[in-house]
C-alpha positions as a Python dict, from the first residue, in 0.01 Angstrom:
ca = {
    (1, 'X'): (0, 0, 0),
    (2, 'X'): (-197, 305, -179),
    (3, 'X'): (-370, 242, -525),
    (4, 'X'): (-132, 453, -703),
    (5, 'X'): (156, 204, -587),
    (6, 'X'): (-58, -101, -625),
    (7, 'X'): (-106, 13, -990),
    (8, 'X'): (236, 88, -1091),
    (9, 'X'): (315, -232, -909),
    (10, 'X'): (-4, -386, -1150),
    (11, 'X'): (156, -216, -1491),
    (12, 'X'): (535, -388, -1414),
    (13, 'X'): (400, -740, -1401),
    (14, 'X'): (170, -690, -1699),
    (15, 'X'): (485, -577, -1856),
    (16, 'X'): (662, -885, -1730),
    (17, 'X'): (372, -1067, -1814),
    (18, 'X'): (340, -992, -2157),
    (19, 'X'): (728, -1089, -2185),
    (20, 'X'): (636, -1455, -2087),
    (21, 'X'): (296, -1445, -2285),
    (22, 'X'): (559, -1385, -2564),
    (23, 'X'): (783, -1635, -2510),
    (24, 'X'): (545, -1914, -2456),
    (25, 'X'): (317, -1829, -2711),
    (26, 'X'): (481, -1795, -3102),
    (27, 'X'): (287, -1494, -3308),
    (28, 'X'): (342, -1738, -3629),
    (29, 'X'): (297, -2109, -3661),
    (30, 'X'): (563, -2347, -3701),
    (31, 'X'): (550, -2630, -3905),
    (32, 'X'): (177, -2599, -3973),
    (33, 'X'): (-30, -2349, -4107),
    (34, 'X'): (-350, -2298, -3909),
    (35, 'X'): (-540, -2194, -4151),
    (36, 'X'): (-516, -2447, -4423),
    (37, 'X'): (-737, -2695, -4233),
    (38, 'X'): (-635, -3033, -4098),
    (39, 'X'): (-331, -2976, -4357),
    (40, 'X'): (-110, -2984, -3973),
    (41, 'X'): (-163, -3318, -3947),
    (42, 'X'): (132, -3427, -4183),
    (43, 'X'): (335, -3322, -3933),
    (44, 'X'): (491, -3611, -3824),
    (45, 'X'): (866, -3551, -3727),
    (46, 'X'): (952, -3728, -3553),
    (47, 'X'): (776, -4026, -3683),
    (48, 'X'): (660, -4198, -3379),
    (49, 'X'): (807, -4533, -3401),
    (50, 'X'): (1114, -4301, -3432),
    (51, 'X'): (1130, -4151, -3032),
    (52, 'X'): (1266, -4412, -2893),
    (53, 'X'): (991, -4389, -2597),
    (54, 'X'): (1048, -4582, -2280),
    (55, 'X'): (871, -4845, -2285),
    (56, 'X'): (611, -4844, -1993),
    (57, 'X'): (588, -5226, -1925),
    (58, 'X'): (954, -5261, -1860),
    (59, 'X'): (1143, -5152, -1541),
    (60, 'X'): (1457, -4952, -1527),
    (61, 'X'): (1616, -5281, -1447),
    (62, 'X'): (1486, -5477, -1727),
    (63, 'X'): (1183, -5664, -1606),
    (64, 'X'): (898, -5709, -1760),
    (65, 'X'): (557, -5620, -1613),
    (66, 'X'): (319, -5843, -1731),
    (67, 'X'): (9, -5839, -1415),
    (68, 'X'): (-143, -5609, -1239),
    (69, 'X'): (-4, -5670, -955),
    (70, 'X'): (401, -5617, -1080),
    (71, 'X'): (269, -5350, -1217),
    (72, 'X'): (102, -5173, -856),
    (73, 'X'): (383, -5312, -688),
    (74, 'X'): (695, -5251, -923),
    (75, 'X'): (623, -5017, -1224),
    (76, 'X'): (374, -4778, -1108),
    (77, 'X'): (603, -4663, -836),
    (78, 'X'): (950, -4643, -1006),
    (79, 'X'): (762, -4422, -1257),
    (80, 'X'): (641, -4224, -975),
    (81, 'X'): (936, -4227, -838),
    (82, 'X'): (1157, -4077, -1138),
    (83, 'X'): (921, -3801, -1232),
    (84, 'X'): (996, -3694, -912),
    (85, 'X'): (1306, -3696, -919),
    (86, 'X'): (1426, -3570, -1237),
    (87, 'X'): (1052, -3354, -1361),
    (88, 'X'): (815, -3204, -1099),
    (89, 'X'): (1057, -3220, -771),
    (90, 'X'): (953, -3432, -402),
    (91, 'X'): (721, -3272, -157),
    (92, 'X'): (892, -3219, 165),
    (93, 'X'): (880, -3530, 395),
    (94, 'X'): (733, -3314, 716),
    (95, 'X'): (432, -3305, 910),
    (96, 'X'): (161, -3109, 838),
    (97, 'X'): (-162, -3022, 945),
    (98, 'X'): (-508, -2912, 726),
    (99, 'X'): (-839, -2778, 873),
    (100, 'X'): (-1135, -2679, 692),
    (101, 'X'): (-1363, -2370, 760),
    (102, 'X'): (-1700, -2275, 589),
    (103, 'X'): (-1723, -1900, 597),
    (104, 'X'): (-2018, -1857, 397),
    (105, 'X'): (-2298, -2035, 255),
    (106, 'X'): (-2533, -1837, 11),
    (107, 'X'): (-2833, -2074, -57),
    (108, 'X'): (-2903, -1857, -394),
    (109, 'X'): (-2599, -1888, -595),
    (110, 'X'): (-2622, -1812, -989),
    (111, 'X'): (-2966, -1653, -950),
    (112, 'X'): (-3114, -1971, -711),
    (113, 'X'): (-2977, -2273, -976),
    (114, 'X'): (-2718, -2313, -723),
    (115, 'X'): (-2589, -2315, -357),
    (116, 'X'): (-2230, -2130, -314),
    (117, 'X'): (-1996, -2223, -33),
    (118, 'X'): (-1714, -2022, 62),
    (119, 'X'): (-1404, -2249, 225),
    (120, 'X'): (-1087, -2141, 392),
    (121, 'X'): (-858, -2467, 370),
    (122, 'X'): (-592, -2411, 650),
    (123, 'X'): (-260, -2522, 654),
    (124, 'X'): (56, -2519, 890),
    (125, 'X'): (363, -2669, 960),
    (126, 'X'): (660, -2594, 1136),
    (127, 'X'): (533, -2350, 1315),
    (128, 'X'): (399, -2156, 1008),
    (129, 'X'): (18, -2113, 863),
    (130, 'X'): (-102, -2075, 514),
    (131, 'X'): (-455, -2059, 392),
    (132, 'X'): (-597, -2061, 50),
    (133, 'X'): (-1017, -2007, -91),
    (134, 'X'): (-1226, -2268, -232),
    (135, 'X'): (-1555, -2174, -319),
    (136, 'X'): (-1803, -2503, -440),
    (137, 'X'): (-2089, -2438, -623),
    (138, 'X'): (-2351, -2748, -591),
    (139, 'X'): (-2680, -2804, -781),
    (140, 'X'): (-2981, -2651, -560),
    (141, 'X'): (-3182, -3020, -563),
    (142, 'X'): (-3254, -3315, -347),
    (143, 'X'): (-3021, -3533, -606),
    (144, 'X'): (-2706, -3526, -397),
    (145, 'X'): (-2428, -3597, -317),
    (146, 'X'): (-2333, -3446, -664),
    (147, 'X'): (-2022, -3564, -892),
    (148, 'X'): (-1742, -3257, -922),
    (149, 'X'): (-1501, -3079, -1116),
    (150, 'X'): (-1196, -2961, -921),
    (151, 'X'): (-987, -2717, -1096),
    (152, 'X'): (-748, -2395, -1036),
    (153, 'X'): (-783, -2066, -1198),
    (154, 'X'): (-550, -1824, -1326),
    (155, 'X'): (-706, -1501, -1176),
    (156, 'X'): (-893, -1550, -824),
    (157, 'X'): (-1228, -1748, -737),
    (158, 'X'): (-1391, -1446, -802),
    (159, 'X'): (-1349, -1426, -1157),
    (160, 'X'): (-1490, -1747, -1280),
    (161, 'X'): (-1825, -1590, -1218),
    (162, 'X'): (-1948, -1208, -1168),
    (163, 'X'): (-2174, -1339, -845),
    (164, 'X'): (-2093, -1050, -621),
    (165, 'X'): (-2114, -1346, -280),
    (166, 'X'): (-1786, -1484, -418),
    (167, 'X'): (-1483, -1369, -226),
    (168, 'X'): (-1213, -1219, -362),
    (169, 'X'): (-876, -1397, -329),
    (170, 'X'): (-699, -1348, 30),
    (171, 'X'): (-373, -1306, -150),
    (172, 'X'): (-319, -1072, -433),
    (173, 'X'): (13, -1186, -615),
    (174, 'X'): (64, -1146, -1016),
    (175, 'X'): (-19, -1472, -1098),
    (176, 'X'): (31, -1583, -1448),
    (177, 'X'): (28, -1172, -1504),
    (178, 'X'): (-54, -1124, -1856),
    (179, 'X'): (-279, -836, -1778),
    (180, 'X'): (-338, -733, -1423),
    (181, 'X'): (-707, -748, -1384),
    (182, 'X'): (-769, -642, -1029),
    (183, 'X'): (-585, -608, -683),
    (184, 'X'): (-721, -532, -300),
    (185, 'X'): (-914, -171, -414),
    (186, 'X'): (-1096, -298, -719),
    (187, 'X'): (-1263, -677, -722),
    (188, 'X'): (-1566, -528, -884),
    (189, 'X'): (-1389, -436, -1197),
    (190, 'X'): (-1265, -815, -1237),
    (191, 'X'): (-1581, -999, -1127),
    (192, 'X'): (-1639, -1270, -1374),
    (193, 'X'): (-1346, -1156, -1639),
    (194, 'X'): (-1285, -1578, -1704),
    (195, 'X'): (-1671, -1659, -1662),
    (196, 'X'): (-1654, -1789, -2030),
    (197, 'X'): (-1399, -2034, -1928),
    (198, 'X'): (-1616, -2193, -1631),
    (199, 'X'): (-1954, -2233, -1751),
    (200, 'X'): (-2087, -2209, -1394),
    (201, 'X'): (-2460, -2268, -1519),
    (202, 'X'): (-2428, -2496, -1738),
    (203, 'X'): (-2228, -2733, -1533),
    (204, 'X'): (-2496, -2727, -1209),
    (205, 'X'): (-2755, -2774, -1517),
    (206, 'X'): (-2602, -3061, -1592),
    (207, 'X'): (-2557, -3213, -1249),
    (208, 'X'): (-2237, -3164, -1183),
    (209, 'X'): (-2062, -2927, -880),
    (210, 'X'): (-1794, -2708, -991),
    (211, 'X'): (-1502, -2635, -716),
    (212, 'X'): (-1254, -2344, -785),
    (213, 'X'): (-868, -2262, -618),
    (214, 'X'): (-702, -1949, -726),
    (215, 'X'): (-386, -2111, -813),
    (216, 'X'): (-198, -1808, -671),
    (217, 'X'): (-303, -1887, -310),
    (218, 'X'): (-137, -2177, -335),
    (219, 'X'): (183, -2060, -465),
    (220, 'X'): (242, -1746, -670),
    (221, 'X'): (334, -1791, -1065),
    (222, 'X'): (665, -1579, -1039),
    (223, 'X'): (1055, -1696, -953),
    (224, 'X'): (1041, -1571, -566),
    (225, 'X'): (1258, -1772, -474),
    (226, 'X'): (1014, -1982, -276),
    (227, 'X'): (987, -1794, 9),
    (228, 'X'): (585, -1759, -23),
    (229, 'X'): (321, -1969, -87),
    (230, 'X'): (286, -2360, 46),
    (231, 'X'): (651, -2339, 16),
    (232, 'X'): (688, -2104, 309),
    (233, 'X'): (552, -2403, 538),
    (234, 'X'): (835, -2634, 491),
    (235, 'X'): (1200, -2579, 640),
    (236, 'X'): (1532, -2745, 524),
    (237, 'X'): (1762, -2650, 209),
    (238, 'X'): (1612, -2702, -120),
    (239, 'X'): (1856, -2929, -353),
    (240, 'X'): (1779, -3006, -743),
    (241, 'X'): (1462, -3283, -635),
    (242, 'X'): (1301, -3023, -464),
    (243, 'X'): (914, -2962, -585),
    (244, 'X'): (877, -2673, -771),
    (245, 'X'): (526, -2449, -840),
    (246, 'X'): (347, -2687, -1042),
    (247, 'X'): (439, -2979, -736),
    (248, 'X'): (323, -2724, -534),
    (249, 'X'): (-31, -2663, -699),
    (250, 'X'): (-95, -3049, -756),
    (251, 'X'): (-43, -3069, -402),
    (252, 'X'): (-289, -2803, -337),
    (253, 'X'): (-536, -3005, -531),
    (254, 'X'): (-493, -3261, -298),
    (255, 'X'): (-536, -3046, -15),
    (256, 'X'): (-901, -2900, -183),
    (257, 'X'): (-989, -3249, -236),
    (258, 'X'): (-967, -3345, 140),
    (259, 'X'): (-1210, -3064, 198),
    (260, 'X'): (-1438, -3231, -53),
    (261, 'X'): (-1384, -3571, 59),
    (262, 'X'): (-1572, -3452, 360),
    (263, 'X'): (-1826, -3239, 192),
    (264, 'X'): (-2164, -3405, 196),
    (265, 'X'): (-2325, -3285, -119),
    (266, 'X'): (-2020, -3387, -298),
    (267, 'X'): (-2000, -3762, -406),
    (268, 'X'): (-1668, -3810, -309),
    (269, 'X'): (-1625, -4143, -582),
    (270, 'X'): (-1667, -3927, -815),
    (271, 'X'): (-1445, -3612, -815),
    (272, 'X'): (-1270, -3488, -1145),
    (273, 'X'): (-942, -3275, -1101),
    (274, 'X'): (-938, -3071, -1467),
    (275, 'X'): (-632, -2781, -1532),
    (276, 'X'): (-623, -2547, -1853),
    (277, 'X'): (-212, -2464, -2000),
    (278, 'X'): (27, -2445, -1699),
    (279, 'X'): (-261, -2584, -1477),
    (280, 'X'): (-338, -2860, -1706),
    (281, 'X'): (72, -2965, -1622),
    (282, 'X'): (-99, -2934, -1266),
    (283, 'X'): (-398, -3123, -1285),
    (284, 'X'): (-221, -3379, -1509),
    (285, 'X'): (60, -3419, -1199),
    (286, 'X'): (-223, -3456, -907),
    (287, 'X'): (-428, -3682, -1075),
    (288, 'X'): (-101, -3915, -1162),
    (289, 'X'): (-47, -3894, -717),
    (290, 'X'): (-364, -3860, -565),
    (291, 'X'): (-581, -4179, -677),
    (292, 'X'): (-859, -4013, -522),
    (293, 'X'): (-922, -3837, -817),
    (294, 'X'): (-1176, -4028, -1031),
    (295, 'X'): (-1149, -3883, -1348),
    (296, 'X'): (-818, -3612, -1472),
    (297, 'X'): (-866, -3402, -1689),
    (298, 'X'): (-567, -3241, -1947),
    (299, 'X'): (-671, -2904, -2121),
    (300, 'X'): (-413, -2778, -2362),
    (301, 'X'): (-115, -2880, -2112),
    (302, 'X'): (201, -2944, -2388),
    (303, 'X'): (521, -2931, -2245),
    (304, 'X'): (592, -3078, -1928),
    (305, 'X'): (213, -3169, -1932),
    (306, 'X'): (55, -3399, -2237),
    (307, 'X'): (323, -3331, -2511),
    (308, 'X'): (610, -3617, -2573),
    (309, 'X'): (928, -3470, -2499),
    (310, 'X'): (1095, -3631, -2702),
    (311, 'X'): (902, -3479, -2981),
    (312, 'X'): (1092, -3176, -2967),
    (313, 'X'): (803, -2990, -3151),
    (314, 'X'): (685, -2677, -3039),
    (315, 'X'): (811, -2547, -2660),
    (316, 'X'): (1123, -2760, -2614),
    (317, 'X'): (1261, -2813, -2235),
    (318, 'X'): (1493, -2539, -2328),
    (319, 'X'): (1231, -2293, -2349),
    (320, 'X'): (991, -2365, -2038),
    (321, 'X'): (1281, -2400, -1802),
    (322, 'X'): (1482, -2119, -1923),
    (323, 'X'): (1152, -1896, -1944),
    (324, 'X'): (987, -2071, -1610),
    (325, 'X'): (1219, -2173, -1394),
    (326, 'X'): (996, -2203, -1092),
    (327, 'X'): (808, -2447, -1240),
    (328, 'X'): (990, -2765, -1231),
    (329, 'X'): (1267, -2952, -974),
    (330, 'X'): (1629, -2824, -1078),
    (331, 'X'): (1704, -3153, -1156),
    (332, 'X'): (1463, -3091, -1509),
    (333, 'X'): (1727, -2885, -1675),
    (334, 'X'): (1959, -3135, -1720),
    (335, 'X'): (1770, -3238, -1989),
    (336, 'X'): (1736, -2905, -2212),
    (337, 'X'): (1808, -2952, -2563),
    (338, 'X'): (1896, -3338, -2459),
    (339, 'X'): (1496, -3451, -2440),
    (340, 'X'): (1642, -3817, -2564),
    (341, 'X'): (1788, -3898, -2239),
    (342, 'X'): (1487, -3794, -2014),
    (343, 'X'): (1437, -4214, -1789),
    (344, 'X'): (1058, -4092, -1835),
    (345, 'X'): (810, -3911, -2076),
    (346, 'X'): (481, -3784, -2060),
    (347, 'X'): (304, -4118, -2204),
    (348, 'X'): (434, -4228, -1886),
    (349, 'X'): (297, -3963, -1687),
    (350, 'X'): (-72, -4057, -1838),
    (351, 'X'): (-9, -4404, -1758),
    (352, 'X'): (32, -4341, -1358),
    (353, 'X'): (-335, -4211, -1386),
    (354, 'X'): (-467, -4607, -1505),
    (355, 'X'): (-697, -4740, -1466),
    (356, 'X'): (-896, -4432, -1418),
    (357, 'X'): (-1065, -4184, -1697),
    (358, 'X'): (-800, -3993, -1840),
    (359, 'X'): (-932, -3722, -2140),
    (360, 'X'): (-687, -3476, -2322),
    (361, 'X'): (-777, -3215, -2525),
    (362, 'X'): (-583, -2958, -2791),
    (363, 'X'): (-655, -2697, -2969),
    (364, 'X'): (-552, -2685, -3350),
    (365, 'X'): (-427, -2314, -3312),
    (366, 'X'): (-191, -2406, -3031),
    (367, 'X'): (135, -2534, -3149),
    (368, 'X'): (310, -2447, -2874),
    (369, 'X'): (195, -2705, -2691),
    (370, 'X'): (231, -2985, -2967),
    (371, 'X'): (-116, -3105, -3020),
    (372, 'X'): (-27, -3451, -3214),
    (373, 'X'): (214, -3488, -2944),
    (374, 'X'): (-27, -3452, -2638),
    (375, 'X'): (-236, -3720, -2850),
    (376, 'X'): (25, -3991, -2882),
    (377, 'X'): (126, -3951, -2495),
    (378, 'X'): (-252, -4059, -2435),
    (379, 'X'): (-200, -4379, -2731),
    (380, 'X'): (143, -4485, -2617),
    (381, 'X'): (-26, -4518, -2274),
    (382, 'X'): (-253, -4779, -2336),
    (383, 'X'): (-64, -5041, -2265),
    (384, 'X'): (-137, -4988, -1904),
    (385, 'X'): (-463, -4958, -1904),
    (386, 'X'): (-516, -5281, -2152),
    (387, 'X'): (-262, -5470, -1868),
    (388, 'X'): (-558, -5344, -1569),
    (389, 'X'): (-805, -5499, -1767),
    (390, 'X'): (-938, -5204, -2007),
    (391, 'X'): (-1038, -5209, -2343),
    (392, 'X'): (-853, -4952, -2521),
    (393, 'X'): (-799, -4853, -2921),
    (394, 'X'): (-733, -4516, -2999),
    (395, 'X'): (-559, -4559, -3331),
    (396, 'X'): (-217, -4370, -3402),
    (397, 'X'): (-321, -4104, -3629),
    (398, 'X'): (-422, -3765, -3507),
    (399, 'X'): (-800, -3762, -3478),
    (400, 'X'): (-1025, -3513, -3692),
    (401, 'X'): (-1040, -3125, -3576),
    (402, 'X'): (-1357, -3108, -3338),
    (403, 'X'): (-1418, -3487, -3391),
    (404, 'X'): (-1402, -3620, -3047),
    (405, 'X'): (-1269, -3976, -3017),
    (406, 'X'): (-1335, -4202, -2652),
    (407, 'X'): (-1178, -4543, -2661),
    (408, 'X'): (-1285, -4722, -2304),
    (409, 'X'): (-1126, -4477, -2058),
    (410, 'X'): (-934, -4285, -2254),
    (411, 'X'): (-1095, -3944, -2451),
    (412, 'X'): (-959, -3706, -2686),
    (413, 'X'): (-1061, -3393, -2899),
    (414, 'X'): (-815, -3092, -3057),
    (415, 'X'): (-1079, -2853, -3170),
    (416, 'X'): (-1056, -2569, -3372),
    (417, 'X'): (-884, -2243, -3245),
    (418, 'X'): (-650, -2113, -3005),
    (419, 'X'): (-509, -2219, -2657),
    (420, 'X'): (-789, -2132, -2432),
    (421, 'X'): (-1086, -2331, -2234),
    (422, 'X'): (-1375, -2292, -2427),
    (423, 'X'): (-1797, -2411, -2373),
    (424, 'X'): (-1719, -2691, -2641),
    (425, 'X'): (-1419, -2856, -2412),
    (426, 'X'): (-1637, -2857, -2109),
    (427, 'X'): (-1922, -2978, -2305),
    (428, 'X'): (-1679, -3282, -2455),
    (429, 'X'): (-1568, -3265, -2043),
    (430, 'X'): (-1921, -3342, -1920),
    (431, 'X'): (-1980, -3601, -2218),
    (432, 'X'): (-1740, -3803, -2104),
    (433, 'X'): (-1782, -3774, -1715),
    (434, 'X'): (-2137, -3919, -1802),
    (435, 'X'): (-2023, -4226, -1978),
    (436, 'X'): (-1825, -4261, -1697),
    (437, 'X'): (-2021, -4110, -1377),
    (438, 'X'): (-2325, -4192, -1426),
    (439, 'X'): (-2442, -3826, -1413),
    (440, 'X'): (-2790, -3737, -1488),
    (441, 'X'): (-2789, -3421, -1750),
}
């Protein structure tokens, strides 16, 4: 394809892009006034003992969980069980096979701080091959194996940082296409465009490894009709259970965490799996699977992600389905505009991820995504950590605008401005992976 094609190609999904942006994103606030303080926080509609949330400890049938062991045994995996069936979709029950190759290892990553590794995760099935990029950057010491953050970005590996040794993507697809920021004839030009939103430098400084998927190798942010991506591996008709993109890039998380469950300077105990928006939904859904993940992390996730449903505050079902339908299993749409009669919410969704370290965070500009709702999904799951033993007592009103709050293992901060990763999340980020890792800063 010539770069005159390529960037026509470039300007239609920016265009379609900025039609999404729109529709997920209101220019005006609703209900609160984001100016005017923490006046938001009288929104409270519905009042919460008004939602009529399932209640975690008791099963679809009417039992009532009361030990850890009903709980592992019964509870854990009905809930499991329904938010695959009627939210993110099933994975395809079919073999599969993953292999790891290290393409490159550049010992002087972010100007010697740091060693880079460049990883080509290999999958097939059927038949069929996919391969997506990981590139892990580890702390250049003798203090290894190192505790990590896992997490997908919107644009390619190599924008996260302008190091010229990262490579770019091996798929170019409009992925969450905004703005189209680079294709096959100009990486240079994008090279570190989201570097504010991975602190690279100040994540090895603390002692921490950072490991980074473009989220479009996976599976591409657009309705194809699931004909590329991890999709492409699996054979059979689709029906309304089947797993959608955001089932699709949780289980690509899974897939970068066996690579780093075999990495030696990664402590595999002590991997963190953290998603911004759309790949906070992501990271939220992995980390409720794959137990292997120590410590999830929710950034700004709202609907389908952190946010009660049954809130029906900000983006309703309504609007991500009708505006995303790749996203979620068919089955989801049944419940636009009818929230009420969802078997499961999202405080159930953070309650699969007990007893682990579980932090959500908001942003008091973003009412899209519902902040005071992503908070009480986080309270209304105590109840399952407290039954595994853990001391938890986040209280039910909204917490204070960049007043972090950390109740046992549970964390929470809405700071001020708009829905974006900022150096003050991963700084709350690292704060609580050292209560909770041990880490030396």
């Amino acid at each position: 394809m010539n770069l005159r094609i390529t960037s026509l190609l470039c300007l239609l999904f920016a265009l379609v892009g900025f039609q999404q942006l729109a529709a997920q994103t209101p220019t005006t606030m609703t209900g609160r006034d984001a100016t005017a303080g923490n006046a938001w926080e009288a929104d409270r509609t519905p009042p919460p003992d008004e939602m009529n949330l399932p209640d975690i400890m008791t099963t679809f049938s009417g039992y009532n969980i009361t030990t850890g062991t009903d709980w592992a045994a019964k509870r854990r995996p009905e809930i499991l069980n329904a938010f695959q069936a009627n939210v993110y979709g099933r994975v395809p029950k079919q073999d599969y096979q993953v292999k790891f190759s290290v393409d490159n290892i550049d010992e002087d990553a972010l100007e010697g701080k740091a060693i880079g590794k460049s990883v080509t995760v290999m999958l097939s099935a059927n038949g069929k091959s996919h391969n997506f990029n990981l590139y892990l950057l580890v702390p250049k010491s003798d203090k290894g194996p190192y505790p990590t953050f896992l997490g997908l970005n919107f644009y390619g590996n190599h924008t996260v940082h302008a190091d010229s040794d990262i490579p770019i993507s091996s798929s170019w697809t409009p992925n969450n296409s905004q703005f189209c920021v680079f294709d096959h004839q100009a990486d240079e030009v994008s090279r570190g465009v989201r570097a504010y939103r991975w602190p690279a430098e100040r994540i090895i400084q603390r002692g921490y490894a950072l490991a980074v998927v473009y989220s479009g190798d996976i599976d591409p942010d657009f309705d194809d009709g699931f004909t590329n991506g991890v999709h492409a591996l699996f054979s059979g008709e689709r029906d309304n259970q089947s797993w959608g993109t955001i089932g699709a890039w949780a289980w690509g998380l899974s897939r970068a965490m066996d690579y780093l469950m075999q990495d030696e300077d990664v402590d595999r105990n002590k991997v963190a799996v953290m998603g911004h928006s759309r790949l906070g939904k992501a990271a939220l859904w992995a980390g409720a699977q794959d137990e292997r993940f120590a410590l999830v992390i929710s950034n700004d996730s709202g609907c389908g992600g952190a946010a009660i449903s049954r809130r029906k505050s900000g983006e309703r079902l309504k609007d991500i389905n009708g505006n995303f339908p790749h996203w979620f299993a068919r089955s989801f749409r049944q419940y636009n505009g009818k929230e009420e009669t969802l078997p499961v919410d999202q405080h159930m969704l953070m309650s699969l991820v007990a007893p682990r370290p579980l932090y959500v965070a908001s942003a008091q500009q973003d009412d899209w995504a519902d902040p005071y709702g992503e908070y009480l999904s986080l309270y209304f799951a105590q109840p399952a950590y407290r039954l595994l033993g853990y001391r938890t007592r986040l209280g039910l009103q909204h917490p204070k605008v960049n007043e972090p709050v950390s109740s046992g293992q549970l964390g929470y901060h809405i700071r001020s401005g708009r829905h974006d990763v900022t150096r003050y999340d991963w700084e709350r980020y690292m704060d609580f992976a050292d209560l909770h890792f041990h880490a030396e800063k």
